[in-house]
N, C-alpha and C positions, 0 to 999 in steps of 0.2 A: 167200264163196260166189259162183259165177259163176252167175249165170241166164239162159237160154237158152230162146227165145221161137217158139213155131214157126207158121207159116202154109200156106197154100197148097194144102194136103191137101183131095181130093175124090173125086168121082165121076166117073170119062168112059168111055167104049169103046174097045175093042180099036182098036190103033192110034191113039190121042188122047193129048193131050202135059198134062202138069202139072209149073207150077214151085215146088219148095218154097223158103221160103224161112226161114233162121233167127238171131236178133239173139242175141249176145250181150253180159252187160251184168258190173259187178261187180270186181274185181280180177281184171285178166286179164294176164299177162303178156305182152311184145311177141311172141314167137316160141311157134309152137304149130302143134297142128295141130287140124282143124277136118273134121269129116265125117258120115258119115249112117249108120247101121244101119239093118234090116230087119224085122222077127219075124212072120213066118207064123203060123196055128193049126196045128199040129201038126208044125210046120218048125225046123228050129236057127236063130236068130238068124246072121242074113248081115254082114257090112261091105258096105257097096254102095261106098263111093266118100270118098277121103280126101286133104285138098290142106291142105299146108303155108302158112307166114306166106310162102316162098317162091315158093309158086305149083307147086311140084311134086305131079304127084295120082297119084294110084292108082285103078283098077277093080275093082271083080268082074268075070270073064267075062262074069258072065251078062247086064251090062248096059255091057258096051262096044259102042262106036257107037252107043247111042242115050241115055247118061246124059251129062249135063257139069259137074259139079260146076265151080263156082269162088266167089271171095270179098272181098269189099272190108275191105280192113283197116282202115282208116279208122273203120268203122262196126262193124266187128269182126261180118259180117254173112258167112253162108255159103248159099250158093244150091246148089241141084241142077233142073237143065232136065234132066223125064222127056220123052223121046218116043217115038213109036213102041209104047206101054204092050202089054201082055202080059197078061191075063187073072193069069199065074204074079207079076206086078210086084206083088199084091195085098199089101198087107201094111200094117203100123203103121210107121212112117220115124219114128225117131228119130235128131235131134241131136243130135253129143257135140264136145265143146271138149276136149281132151286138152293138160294140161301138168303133169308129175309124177303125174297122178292122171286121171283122166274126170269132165267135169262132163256129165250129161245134161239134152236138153230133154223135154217133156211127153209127146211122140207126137204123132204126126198121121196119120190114117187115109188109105189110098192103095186103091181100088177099083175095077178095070180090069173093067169087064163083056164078055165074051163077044159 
């Protein structure tokens, strides 16, 4: 079982930056890939942003130029620098470790005030 540790998640205003940050631990194999979801209340769960063992990533729209996901392999350690927050950024940010399957982390709460 992979366990996945998450931090970082808070409170700031419109236009204020937060960096998550998430370990993971456990039988993890070398190559995978490593990313973040979203889930609004009464919203479809989002993919926000996802980067391979390779360093290759992926976006949502809705948070190109101002998300940056990336990750230290070493430590088997995946970050996302929010900036620029959105009121709409609000949501639960959940880590997930993807190899053959999805291992998820706990949540962490992200609430961009007005």
């Amino acid at each position: 079982q992979v366990q996945l540790v998450e931090s970082g998640g808070g409170l700031v205003h419109s236009g204020g930056s937060l960096r998550l940050s998430c370990a993971a631990s456990g039988s993890i194999f070398s190559s995978n890939v490593m990313g973040w979801y979203r889930q609004a209340p009464g919203k479809k769960r989002e993919l926000v942003a996802t980067i391979t063992t390779g360093g290759s990533t992926n976006y949502a729209d809705s948070v190109k130029g101002r998300f940056t996901i990336s990750r230290d392999n070493a430590k088997n350690t995946v970050y996302l620098q929010m900036n620029s927050l959105r009121p709409e950024d609000t949501a639960v940010y959940f880590c997930f470790l993807y190899y053959t399957r999805n291992y998820w982390g706990q949540g962490t709460q992200v609430t961009v005030s007005s």
